[in-house]
C-alpha atoms as an extended CHARMM CRD file, in Angstrom:
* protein
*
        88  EXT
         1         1  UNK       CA              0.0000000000        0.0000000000        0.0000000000  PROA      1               0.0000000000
         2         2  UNK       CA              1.2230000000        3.6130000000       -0.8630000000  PROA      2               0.0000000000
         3         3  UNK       CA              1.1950000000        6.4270000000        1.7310000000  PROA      3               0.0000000000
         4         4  UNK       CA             -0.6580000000        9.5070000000        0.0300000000  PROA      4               0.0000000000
         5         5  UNK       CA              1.3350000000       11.9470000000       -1.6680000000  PROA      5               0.0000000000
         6         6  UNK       CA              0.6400000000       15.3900000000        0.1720000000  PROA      6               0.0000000000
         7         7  UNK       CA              1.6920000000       18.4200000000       -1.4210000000  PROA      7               0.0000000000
         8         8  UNK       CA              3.1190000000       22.0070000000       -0.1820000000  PROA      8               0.0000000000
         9         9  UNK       CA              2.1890000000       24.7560000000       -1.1780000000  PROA      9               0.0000000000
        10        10  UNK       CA              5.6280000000       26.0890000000       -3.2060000000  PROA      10              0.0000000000
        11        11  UNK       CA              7.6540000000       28.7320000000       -1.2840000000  PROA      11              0.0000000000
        12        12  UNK       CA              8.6700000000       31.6980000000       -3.6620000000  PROA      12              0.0000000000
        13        13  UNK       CA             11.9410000000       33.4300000000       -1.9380000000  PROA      13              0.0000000000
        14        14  UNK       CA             12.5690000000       37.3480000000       -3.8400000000  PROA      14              0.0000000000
        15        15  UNK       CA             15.7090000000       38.5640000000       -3.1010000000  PROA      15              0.0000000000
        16        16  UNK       CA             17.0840000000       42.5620000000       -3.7420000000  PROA      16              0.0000000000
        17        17  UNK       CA             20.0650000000       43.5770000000       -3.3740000000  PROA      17              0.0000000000
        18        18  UNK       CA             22.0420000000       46.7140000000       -4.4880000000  PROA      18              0.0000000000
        19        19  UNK       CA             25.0830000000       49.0110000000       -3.4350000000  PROA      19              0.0000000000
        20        20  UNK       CA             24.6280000000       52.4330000000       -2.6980000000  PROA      20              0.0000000000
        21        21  UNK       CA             27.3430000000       55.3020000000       -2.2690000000  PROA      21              0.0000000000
        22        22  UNK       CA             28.1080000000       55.8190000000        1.3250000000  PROA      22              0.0000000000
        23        23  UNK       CA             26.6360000000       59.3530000000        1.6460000000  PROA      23              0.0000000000
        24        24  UNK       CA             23.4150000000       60.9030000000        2.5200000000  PROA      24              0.0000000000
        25        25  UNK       CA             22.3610000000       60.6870000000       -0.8520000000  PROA      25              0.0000000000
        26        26  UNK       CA             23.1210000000       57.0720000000       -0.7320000000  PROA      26              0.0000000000
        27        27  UNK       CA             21.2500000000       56.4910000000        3.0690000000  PROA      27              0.0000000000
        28        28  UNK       CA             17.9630000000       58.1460000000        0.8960000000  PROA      28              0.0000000000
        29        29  UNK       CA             18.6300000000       56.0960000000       -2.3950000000  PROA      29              0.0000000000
        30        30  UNK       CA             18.5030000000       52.7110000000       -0.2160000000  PROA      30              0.0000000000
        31        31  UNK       CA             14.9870000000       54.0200000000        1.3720000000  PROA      31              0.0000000000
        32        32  UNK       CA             13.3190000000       54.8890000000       -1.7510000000  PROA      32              0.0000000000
        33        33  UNK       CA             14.3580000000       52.0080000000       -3.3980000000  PROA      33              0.0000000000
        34        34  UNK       CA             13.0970000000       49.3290000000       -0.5160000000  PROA      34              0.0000000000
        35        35  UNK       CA              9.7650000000       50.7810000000       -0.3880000000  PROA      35              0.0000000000
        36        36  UNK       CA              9.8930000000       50.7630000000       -4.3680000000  PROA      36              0.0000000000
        37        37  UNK       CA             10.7070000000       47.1420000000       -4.4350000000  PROA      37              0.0000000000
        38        38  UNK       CA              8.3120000000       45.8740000000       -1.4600000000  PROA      38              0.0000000000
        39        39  UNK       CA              5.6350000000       47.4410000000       -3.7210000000  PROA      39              0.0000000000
        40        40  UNK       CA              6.9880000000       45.4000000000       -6.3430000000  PROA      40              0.0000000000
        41        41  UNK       CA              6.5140000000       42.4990000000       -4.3960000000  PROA      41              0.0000000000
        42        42  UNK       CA              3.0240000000       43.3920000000       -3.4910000000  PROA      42              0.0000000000
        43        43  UNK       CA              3.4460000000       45.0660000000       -0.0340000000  PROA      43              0.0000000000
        44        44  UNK       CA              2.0080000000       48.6570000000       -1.1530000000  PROA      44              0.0000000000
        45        45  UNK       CA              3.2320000000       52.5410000000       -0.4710000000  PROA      45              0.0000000000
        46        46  UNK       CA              1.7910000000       53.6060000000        2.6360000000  PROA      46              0.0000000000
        47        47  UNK       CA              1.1280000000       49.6370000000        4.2790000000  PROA      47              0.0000000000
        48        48  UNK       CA              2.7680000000       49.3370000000        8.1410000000  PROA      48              0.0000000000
        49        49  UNK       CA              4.9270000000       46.9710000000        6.4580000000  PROA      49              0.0000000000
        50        50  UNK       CA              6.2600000000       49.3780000000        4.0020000000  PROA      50              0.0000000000
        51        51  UNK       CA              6.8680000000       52.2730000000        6.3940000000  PROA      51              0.0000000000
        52        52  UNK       CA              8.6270000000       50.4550000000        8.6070000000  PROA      52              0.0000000000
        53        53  UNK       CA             10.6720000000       48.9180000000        6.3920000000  PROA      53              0.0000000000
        54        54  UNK       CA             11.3970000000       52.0850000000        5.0760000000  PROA      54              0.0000000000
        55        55  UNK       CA             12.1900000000       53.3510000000        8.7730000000  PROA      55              0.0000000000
        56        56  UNK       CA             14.7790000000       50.5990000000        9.2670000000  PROA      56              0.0000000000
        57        57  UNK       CA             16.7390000000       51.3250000000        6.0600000000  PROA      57              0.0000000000
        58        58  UNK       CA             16.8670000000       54.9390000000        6.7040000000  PROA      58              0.0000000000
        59        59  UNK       CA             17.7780000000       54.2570000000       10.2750000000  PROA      59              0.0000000000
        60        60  UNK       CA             20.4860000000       51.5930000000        9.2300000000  PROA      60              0.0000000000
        61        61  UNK       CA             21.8940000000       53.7700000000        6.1600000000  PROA      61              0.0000000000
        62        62  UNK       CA             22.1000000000       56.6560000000        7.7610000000  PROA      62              0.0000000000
        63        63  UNK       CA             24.4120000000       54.8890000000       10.7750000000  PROA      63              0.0000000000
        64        64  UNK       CA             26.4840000000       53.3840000000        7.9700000000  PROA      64              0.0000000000
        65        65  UNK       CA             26.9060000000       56.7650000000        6.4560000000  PROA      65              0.0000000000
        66        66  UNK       CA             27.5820000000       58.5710000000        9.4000000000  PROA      66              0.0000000000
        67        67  UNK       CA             29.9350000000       55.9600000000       11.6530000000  PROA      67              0.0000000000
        68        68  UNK       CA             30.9570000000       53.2940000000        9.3820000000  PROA      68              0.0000000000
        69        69  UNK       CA             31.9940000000       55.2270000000        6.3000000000  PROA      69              0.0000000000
        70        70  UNK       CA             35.1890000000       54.3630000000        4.8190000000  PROA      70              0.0000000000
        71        71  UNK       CA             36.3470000000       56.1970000000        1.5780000000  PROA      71              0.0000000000
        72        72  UNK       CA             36.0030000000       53.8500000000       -1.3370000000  PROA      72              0.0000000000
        73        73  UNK       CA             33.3480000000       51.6980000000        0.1340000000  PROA      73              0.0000000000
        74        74  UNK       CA             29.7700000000       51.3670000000       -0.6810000000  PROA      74              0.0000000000
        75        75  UNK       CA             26.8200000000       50.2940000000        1.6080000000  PROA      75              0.0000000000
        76        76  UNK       CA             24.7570000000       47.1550000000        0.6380000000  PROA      76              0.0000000000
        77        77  UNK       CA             21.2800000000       46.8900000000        0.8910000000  PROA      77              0.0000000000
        78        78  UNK       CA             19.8840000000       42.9620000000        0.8130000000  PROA      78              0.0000000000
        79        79  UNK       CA             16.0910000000       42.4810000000        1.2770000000  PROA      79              0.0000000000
        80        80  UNK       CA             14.8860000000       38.9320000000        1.2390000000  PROA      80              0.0000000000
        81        81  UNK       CA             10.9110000000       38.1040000000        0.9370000000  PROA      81              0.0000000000
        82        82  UNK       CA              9.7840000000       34.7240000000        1.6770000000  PROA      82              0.0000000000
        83        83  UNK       CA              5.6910000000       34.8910000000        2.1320000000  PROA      83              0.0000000000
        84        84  UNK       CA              5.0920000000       36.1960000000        6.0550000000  PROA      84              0.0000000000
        85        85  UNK       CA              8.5300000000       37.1310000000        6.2900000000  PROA      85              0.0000000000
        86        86  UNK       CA             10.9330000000       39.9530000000        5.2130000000  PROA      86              0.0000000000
        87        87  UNK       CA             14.4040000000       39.9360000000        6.5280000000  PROA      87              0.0000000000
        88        88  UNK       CA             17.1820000000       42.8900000000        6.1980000000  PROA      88              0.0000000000
C-alpha cells in the first residue's frame, strides 16, 4: 500500500540587493528604493509593512553613512521576501 502523496504549497523566496554610495544621498537612495521594491513584491506605499521597512533602512543607512563610512566603500542593501517574512 502507498502512503498519500501530500503536497506544499511552493515557497517563492525574492531577493534585492544593491550598493549604494556611502553618503546621505546614498542612506535616501537605499529608502526609496526598498519601499519601491516591497511594492513590487506586493506590499504597497503607505502599508505598516512598508513604512517600517522604510524606517529601518533609513535608520540603518544613515548609521552606515555617518559611523561606518570608509572612503572607497559602498553600503549594501539585501532584502529577502519569503511569504510572512521579510528579513534585512
Amino acid at each position: 500500500m502507498t502512503s498519500p502523496v501530500t503536497r506544499e504549497a511552493p515557497v517563492t523566496v525574492r531577493v534585492f540587493a544593491q550598493r549604494f554610495s556611502s553618503t546621505p544621498r546614498g542612506a535616501r537612495l537605499a529608502r526609496r528604493l526598498a519601499q519601491h521594491q516591497l511594492h513590487r513584491w506586493g506590499l504597497p506605499y503607505g502599508s505598516e509593512a512598508s513604512e517600517t521597512v522604510g524606517l529601518l533602512v533609513a535608520e540603518l543607512a544613515a548609521n552606515a553613512v555617518t559611523h561606518g563610512r570608509v572612503p572607497g566603500r559602498d553600503c549594501e542593501l539585501r532584502l529577502t521576501y519569503s511569504p510572512g517574512a521579510l528579513l534585512r
